[in-house]
C-alpha positions in Angstrom: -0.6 124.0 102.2 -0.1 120.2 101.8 3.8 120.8 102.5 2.7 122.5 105.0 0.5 119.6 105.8 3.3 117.0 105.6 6.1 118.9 108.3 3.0 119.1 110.4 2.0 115.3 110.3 5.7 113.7 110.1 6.5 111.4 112.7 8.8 112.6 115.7 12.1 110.4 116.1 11.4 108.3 119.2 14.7 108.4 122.0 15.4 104.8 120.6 15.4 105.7 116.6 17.7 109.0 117.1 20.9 106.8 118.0 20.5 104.5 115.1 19.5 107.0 112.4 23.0 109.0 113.4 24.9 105.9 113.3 23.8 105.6 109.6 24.2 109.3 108.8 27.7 108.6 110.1 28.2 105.8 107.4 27.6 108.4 104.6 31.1 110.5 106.1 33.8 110.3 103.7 36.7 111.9 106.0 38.3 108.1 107.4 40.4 110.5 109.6 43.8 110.2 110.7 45.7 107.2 108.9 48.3 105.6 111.5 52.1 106.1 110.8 53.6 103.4 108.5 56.2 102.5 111.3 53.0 101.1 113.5 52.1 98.3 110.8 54.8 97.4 109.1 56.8 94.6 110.3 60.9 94.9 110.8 62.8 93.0 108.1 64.0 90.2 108.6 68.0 89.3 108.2 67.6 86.1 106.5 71.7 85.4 106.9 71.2 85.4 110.7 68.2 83.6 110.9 69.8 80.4 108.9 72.7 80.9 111.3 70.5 80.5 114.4 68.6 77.5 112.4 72.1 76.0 111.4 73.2 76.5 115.4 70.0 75.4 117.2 69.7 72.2 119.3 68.9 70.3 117.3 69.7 71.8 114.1 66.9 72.7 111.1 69.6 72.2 108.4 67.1 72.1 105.6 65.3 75.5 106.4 68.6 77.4 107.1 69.9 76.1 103.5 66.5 77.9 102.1 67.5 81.4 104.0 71.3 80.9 103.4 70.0 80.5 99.6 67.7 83.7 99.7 70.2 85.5 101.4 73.0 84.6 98.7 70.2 85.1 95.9 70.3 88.9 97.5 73.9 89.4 97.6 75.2 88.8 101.1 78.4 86.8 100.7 78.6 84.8 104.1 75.5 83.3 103.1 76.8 81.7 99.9 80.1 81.0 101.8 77.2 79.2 104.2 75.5 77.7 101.5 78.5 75.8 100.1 79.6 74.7 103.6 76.5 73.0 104.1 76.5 71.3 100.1 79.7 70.1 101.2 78.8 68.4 103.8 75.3 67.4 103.0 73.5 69.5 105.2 69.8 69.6 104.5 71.0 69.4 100.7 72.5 66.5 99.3 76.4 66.3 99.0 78.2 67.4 95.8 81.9 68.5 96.7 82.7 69.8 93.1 79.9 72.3 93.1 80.4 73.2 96.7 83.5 73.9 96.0 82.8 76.4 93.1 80.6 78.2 96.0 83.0 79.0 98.0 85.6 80.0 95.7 83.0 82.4 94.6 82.6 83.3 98.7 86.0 84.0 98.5 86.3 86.0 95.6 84.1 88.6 96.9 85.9 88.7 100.0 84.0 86.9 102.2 86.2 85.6 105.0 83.8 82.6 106.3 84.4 81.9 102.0 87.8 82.2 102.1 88.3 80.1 105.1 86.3 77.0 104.1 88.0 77.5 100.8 91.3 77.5 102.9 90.1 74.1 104.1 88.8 72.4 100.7 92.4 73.4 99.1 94.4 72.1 102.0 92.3 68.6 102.0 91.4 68.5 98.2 87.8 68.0 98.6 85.9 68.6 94.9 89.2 69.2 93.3 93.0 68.6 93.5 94.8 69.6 96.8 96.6 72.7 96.9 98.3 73.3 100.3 100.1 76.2 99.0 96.5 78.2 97.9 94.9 76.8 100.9 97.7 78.7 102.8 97.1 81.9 101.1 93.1 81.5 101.8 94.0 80.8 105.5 96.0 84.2 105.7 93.5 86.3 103.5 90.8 85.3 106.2 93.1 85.8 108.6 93.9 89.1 107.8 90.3 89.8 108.1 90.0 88.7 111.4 88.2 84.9 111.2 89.6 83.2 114.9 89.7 79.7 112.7 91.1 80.7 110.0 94.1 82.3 112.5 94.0 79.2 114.1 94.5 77.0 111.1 96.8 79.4 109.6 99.1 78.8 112.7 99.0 74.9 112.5 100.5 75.5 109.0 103.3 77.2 109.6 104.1 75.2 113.0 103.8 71.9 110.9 105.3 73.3 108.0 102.1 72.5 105.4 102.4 75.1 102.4 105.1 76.5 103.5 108.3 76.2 105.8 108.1 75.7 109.9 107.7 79.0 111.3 107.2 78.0 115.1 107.8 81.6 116.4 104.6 83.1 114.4 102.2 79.7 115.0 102.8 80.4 118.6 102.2 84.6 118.0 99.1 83.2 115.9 97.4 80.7 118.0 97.6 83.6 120.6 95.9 86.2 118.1 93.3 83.2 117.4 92.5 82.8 121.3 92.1 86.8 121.3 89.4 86.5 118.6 87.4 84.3 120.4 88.8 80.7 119.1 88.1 78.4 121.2 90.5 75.5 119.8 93.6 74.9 121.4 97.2 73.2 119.6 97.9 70.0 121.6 101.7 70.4 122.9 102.5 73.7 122.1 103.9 75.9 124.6 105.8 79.1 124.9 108.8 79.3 126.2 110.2 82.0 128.7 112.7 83.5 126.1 109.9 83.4 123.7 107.0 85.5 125.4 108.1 88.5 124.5 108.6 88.1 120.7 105.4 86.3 120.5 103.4 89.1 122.0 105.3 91.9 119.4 104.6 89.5 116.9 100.7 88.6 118.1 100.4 92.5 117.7 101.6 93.1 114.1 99.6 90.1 113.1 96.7 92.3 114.7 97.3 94.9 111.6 95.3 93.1 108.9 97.2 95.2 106.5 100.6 93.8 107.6 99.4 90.4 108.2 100.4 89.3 104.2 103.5 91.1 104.5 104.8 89.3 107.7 104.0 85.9 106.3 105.6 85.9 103.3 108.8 88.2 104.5 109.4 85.8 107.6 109.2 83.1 104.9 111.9 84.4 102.8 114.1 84.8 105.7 114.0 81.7 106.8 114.3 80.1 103.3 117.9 81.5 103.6 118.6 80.4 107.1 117.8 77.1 106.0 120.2 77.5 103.1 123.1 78.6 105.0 122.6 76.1 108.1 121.8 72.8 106.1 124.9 70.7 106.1 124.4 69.1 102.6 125.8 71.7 100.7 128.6 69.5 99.3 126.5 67.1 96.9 129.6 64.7 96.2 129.2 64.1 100.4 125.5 62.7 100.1 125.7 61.6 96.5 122.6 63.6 95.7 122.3 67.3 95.3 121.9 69.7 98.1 118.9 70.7 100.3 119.6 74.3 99.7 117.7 74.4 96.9 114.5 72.5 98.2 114.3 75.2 100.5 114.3 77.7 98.1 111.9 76.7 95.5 109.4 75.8 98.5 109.6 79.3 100.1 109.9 81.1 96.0 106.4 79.0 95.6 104.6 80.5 98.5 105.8 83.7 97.7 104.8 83.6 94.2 101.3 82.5 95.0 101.3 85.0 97.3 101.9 87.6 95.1 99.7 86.2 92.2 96.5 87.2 94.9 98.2 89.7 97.4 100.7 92.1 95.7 98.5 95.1 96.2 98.8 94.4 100.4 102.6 94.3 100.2 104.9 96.8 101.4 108.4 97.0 101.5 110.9 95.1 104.3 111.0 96.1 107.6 114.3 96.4 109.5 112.7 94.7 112.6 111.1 92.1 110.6 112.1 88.3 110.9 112.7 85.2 113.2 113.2 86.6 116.3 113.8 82.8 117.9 113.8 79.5 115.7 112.8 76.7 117.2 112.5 73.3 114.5 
């Protein structure tokens, strides 16, 4: 009888409570209901190697906070970034300057075949920055980044061999070089070179086997070789008693057997066998 009593006296829900008394009801509902896909919150990675690039690049540059991403991009293994990260200790970009550890950086760039590493490694051996110069190692750096397609590292590579710096003169592949270079976006151009009429047609053959990254090694040092005996045969000091000192010929030889041999040392497993078709096709000195 008093339950009875109680249902009979409760209170009726006024039109105002009922909305509230639901929303608390609603608090007490365990099921959160769908959860969102992952893909919807999450934020896309970012590629620290490229941001320090556009850092590095910008106008003007933010030296210091591309050296922190160029470090925690090395730190998780990409190679360009530690080639990136030397560069910029070896100049003194947003870290200060130390040449001798910069140059351990890049040498360690370039052991892991980083071409950006092996062509500022290229540069440091040529000028002997943080060590002793080494034009004959820079020269196989230059062709190692060459051969993986770095435009600057072409471009330098040709300057050698048209100067003769590591190496003899090879005018006919600077000029079949500097036109790969220009094909991969280099946008440096030699001062006084030109190609002459006769020429045009070797240097684009040659310009194309250069293209085989594979052959690159191979043409370098064979064409090297060749000319190490043309030398031989066309210097006119071969008589020492003429000049009262000994011969040229052998200069020649022991420059071209250098390159060669420190080509080996680094690229044996690239080279192949000679070519019939290989060789000067013009020789301008």
């Amino acid at each position: 009888m008093a339950h009875q009593q109680c249902r009979d006296t409760a209170p009726e829900l006024s039109p105002e409570a009922a909305p509230k008394l639901a929303r608390r009801m609603n608090l007490l509902d365990l099921d959160p209901g769908p959860t969102p896909p992952a893909e919807s919150t999450d934020a896309p990675p970012i590629d620290l190697f490229r941001h320090g690039m556009a850092l590095f690049e910008a106008t003007p540059p933010d030296y210091q906070s591309a050296v922190g991403c160029f470090r925690a991009a090395a730190d998780a293994g990409n190679n360009d970034a530690l080639a990136m990260l030397g560069l910029c200790q070896l100049e003194g970009l947003g870290m200060p300057a130390d040449a001798v550890q910069a140059r351990a950086l890049l040498q360690q760039a370039a052991a892991r075949r980083s071409a950006m590493g092996r062509f500022q490694l290229g540069r440091v051996l040529m000028t002997g920055r943080g060590g002793p110069a080494d034009e004959g190692a820079g020269l196989t750096a230059y062709v190692t980044a060459a051969a993986m397609g770095h435009a600057e590292a072409t471009f330098n590579l040709a300057n050698c061999l048209h100067a003769g710096v590591g190496c003899l003169p090879d005018r006919l592949a600077a000029k079949s070089l500097y036109l790969r270079s220009r094909a991969l976006g280099c946008t440096l151009r030699p001062q006084g070179v030109r190609v002459r009429r006769h020429e045009l047609k070797a240097v684009r053959s040659l310009a194309a086997r250069f293209a085989d990254p594979s052959r690159m090694y191979f043409l370098v040092q064979e064409r090297q070789q060749e000319l190490a005996l043309l030398h031989a045969i066309a210097q006119p000091g071969a008589d020492p008693a003429r000049h009262g000192k000994p011969a040229a010929r052998p200069k020649a030889f022991r420059l071209a057997a250098g390159v060669v041999a420190a080509m080996v040392g680094s690229l044996g497993q690239y080279l192949r066998p000679a070519s019939s078709d290989a060789g000067p096709t013009t020789l301008d000195f």
